[in-house]
C-alpha angles and dihedrals in degrees: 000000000000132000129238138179100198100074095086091070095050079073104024095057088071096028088066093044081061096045090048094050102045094043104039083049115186090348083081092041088107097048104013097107094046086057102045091046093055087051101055083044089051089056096052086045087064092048091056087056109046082048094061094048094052081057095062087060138110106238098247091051102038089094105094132183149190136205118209101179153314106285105164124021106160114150104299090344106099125168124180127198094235144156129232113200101176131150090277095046096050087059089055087049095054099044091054102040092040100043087030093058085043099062093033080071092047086060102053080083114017077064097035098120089033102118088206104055107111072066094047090056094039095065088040082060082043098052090044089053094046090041095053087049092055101050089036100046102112096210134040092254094053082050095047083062100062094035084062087043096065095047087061092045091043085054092055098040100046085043095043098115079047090163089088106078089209092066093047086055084053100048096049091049088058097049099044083049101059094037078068088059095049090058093063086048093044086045078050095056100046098044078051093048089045097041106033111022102228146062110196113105095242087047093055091038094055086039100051099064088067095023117114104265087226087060086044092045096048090044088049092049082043098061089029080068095047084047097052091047096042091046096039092242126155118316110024092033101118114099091052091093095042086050087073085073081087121089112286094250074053090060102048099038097045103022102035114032113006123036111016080060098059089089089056086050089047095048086046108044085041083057087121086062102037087052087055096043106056091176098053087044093058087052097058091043079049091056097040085056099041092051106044086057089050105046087049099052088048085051096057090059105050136100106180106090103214090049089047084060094047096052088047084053084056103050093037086051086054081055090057099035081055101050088051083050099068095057144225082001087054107031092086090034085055085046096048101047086044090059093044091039088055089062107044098043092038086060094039089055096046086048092051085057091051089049090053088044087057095051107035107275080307097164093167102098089204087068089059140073139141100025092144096075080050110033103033093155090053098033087054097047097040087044088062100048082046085061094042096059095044101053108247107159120275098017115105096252091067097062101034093050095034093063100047083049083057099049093044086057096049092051081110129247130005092330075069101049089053091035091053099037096056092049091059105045084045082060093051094051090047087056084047098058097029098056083046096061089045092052105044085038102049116000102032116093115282110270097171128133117261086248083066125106118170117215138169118258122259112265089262092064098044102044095071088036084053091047096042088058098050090061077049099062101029104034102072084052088052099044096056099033098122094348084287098156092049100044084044092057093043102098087061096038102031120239116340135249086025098131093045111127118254091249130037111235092206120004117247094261086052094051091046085044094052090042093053091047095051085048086057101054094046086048092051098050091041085062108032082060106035098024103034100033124057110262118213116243080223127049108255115233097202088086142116126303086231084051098048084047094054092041075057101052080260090286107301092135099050090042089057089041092058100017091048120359105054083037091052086051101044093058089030087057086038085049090048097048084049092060103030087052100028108027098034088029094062089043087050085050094052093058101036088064092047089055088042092058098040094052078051101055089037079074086071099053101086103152087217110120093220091061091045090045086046094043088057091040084064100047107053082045084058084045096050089047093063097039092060089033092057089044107051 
């Protein structure tokens, strides 16, 4: 491993744009924007470069890293602030700084009549800075900073229009949800700290080949928590939806490419654990399951369209989360449909903003139809991110969740049937509600109010939504040209395709075969219903109780309600009475027996001679008495 000392600006330069706007306040209304903007860009100038000079490199010598300074230095136990640039973290960099500058740009004019937006860009800066410093910290404790750090910009940035008292609701589900997460991260850190004595990656992962498997299990269950917080899976998967309430930049930088992701990014870069801990792996390939199927059936039942992307991040993510799962066969196959999943639903989000911008901030899909006469620019980009998350050859969809498909199926035995299966009606039910939204939102019959007029997005809107599509329709073709991706990421993963099974269950044509044929049927019931049917301007209430479930997250809310919350109160109110009864009781005691005994021996305080004269008669009557009563 090498050493730099040019790390530090990848997350300073942003860091800077934040601290300027917040600190020079209305006096940078009129340039703010522009400056947090070039600063974002900056950043992703010095990835670039850094890039280009790990590739110069020979593979053994392209990890760099940068010490900042000494943080902790108590008896053995030494922690740096340090950086870790290697071959997994520069293609987090590059993800945030380049999608992050892309839809920096996006907000120069979605936020255009916002008093408030030299703010807005100052906690993006924020959130890029926070962001870098998770993916570059070198040990579990410098990522646990900026872990901590985007939940604070997040905060801000979901609750940003903060005036509505709906979105600051939002904003503090999401943020006592994830604190749940943390802890697990924060329970992770310190059994680390205690079993293993360190909590720098190359430290855990020395120490994991000797260390005891229950330490390695309870660390992987751990950071599997922190995971399912930080990436909205089951079961802290909640406050995802309610998080659409930000502004729409807000939802595909934060909850599409970026930090949803982060407990992709925490599974992946732990591998050495999770491959030592077999127990705390299946868990993670159980939620990612469990999640992808979760986040799909709530998709096919909403018609807010922001909230219909949001519930499609969640389910991809389970793919991912279940692709990390699998092991050394799945690290590089999570990685990969994170990167081209970072493209498509990063596009489609911002798609989904130009559409509202077209319609008067209009999120309900039943109120659309027929944008795509009016809105061809947005209509085209969105269309082929549309055809990227669903699967259709050559789009990057088809190779990053293919090959998860693949690997799920090659588990081995019957974990691989249910595995496989799952993956690929999961598929099928991604081609459903996308086409869906599509449909209701572009090819359907127009359903829009007569105060409605439909118009394209400024240049400004649609040039990071262009560019987004084209990673959307070129980077799953990049990333598995000659396996580049995966032999890229091996350094960090060991080689690839290790934990594959003997024996394929299904070759790779016959899994693609079985995939496309799972996305057509989605497609075909999704317009046979939406584009061949009428569709009613209203939702109509006469439906399904599956239906009436999905349209209801499938009741999350209402399980941590009963399962958590009135539980929470009822001890919280129990706690309360006991101290109230037993703690402030005792102290009350305590002073209501000093004032007892006081209003007693008041009694004694006259202020008449005689009493005093007679007080100290019969004391030294009482004196005399002992005295003859000791002596005899």
């Amino acid at each position: 491993m090498t050493t730099s000392t040019s790390l530090v600006y990848l997350i300073a330069l942003p860091l800077f744009g934040a601290t300027v706007l917040l600190l020079a306040g209305r006096r940078s209304d009129k340039w703010g924007h522009l400056l947090a903007t070039a600063m974002s860009a900056s950043s992703f100038a010095v990835g670039l470069y850094q890039l280009s000079l790990m590739l110069d490199r020979p593979t053994e010598e392209r990890a760099v890293s940068q010490k900042l300074f000494s943080w902790i230095n108590v008896g053995t136990f030494n922690v740096d602030a340090g950086l870790l640039l290697d071959q997994l973290s520069i293609c987090f960099v590059l993800l945030i700084t380049g999608v992050g500058t892309l839809i920096h740009i996006y907000s120069i004019s979605y936020m255009s009549h916002d008093p408030n937006r030299r703010r807005f860009f100052a906690y993006l800066n924020l959130f890029i800075a926070a962001m870098l410093l998770l993916v570059l910290g070198d040990s579990y404790l410098n990522l646990y900073v900026g872990w901590e750090g985007v939940g604070l910009a997040s905060y801000l940035l979901i609750g940003f229009w903060n005036q509505k008292p709906a979105y600051a609701t939002a904003s503090k589900k999401a943020f006592v949800m994830n604190r749940v997460g943390d802890m697990g991260l924060s329970f992770a850190i310190m059994i680390s700290f205690a079993a293993l004595g360190t909590v720098t990656f190359d430290g855990v992962e020395e120490a994991s080949h000797t260390a005891s498997k229950a330490a390695l299990t309870a660390i992987g269950i751990m950071l599997l928590v922190a995971a399912a917080g930080k990436s909205a899976q089951f079961p802290l998967q909640a406050w995802l939806g309610d998080a659409m309430a930000g502004p729409t930049p807000v939802s595909a930088l934060i909850h599409a490419a970026t930090m949803v992701t982060a407990g992709v990014y925490l599974i992946v870069r732990s591998n050495f654990i999770f491959d030592a801990a077999p127990t705390a792996q299946l868990l993670v390939v159980i939620v990612g399951a469990i999640t992808l199927m979760f986040g799909a059936l709530v998709g096919t039942a909403k018609d807010d369209i922001k909230k219909a992307l949001a519930a499609s991040t969640m389910s991809q993510i389970g793919y991912m989360i279940l692709g990390a799962g699998l092991g050394p066969a799945g690290y590089a196959f999570a990685i990969m449909h994170l990167l081209t999943h970072g493209f498509f639903k990063a596009g489609m989000f911002l798609g989904a903003g130009s559409v509202m911008h077209g319609m008067n901030d209009q999120v309900d899909m039943r109120r659309y139809g027929a944008l795509r006469k009016f809105m061809p620019i947005t209509f085209i980009t969105f269309g082929l991110g549309y055809l990227a998350i669903i699967g259709v050859p050559p789009f990057a969809g088809f190779y990053s969740k293919d090959l998860i498909i693949e690997t799920a199926f090659n588990a081995g035995g019957l974990k691989g049937i249910i595995l496989g299966s799952t993956t690929l009606i999961g598929a099928a039910i991604t081609a459903f509600y996308m086409t869906r939204v599509m449909v209701l939102t572009f090819t359907s019959k127009e359903r829009w109010e007569d105060n409605q007029h439909p118009h394209e997005s400024p240049v400004l809107m649609w040039l990071p939504m262009a560019i987004l599509a084209i990673g959307s329709v070129t980077s799953g073709i990049l990333f598995t040209r000659g396996d580049a991706l995966a032999n890229w990421l091996n350094p960090v993963f060991g080689e690839h395709g290790e934990g594959h099974a003997e024996e394929h269950l299904f070759e790779p044509i016959v899994v693609s075969a079985m995939a496309l044929t799972a996305v057509a049927i989605g497609v075909a019931i999704a317009l046979a219903k939406y584009q061949f049917s009428k569709v009613d301007a209203v939702a109509p209430q006469n439906v399904s109780i599956f239906t009436r479930i999905a349209r209801k997250d499938l009741l999350q809310d209402s399980f941590n309600e009963a399962v958590f919350m009135r539980p929470g109160q009822a001890l919280t109110s129990l706690l309360v009475k006991a101290d109230e009864s037993v703690v402030d009781g005792a102290v009350r005691g305590v002073g209501r027996t000093a004032l007892g005994t006081g209003a007693v021996l008041r009694q004694t305080q006259t202020g008449f001679a005689r009493s005093y004269a007679a007080l100290i008669l019969i004391g030294a009557i009482a004196l005399i008495a002992g005295v003859w009563v000791v002596t005899q």
